[in-house]
N, C-alpha and C positions, 0 to 999 in steps of 0.2 A: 504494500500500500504506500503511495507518494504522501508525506509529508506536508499541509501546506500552513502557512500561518495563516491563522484569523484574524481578521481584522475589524476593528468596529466594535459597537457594542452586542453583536451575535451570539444571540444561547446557544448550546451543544447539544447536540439531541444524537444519546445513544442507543440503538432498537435493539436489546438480546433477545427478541423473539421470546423462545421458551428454553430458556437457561438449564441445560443440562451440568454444565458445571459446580463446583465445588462455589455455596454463598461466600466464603473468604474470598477467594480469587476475583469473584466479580465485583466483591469491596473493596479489593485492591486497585483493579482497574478505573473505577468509575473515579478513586481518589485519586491515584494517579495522572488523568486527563484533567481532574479538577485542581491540583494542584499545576499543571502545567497550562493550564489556562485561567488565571486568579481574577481573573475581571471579566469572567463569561460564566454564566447560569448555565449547569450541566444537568441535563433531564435526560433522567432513564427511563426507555418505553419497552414495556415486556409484554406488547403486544405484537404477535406474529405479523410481517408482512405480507400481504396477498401475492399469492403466484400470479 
């Protein structure tokens, strides 16, 4: 996956569908992306995306 900066005041919206992984790991990641992005709103959606 390309890397790109954000820019602006843009919230993050991350979709895990339906999270088969371990709950730590995906607390990790969501803090992860919200600590690398500290002046944007990170919204997690665990709702499946339509085929």
């Amino acid at each position: 996956m390309d890397k790109h900066d954000i820019n602006g005041n843009v919230p993050i919206f991350i979709n895990i569908g339906e999270w088969d992984g371990d709950d730590d790991e995906l607390d990790k990641t969501v803090k992860d992306v919200s600590n690398a992005n500290p002046n944007h709103t990170v919204i997690v959606d665990d709702i499946p995306l339509e085929d």
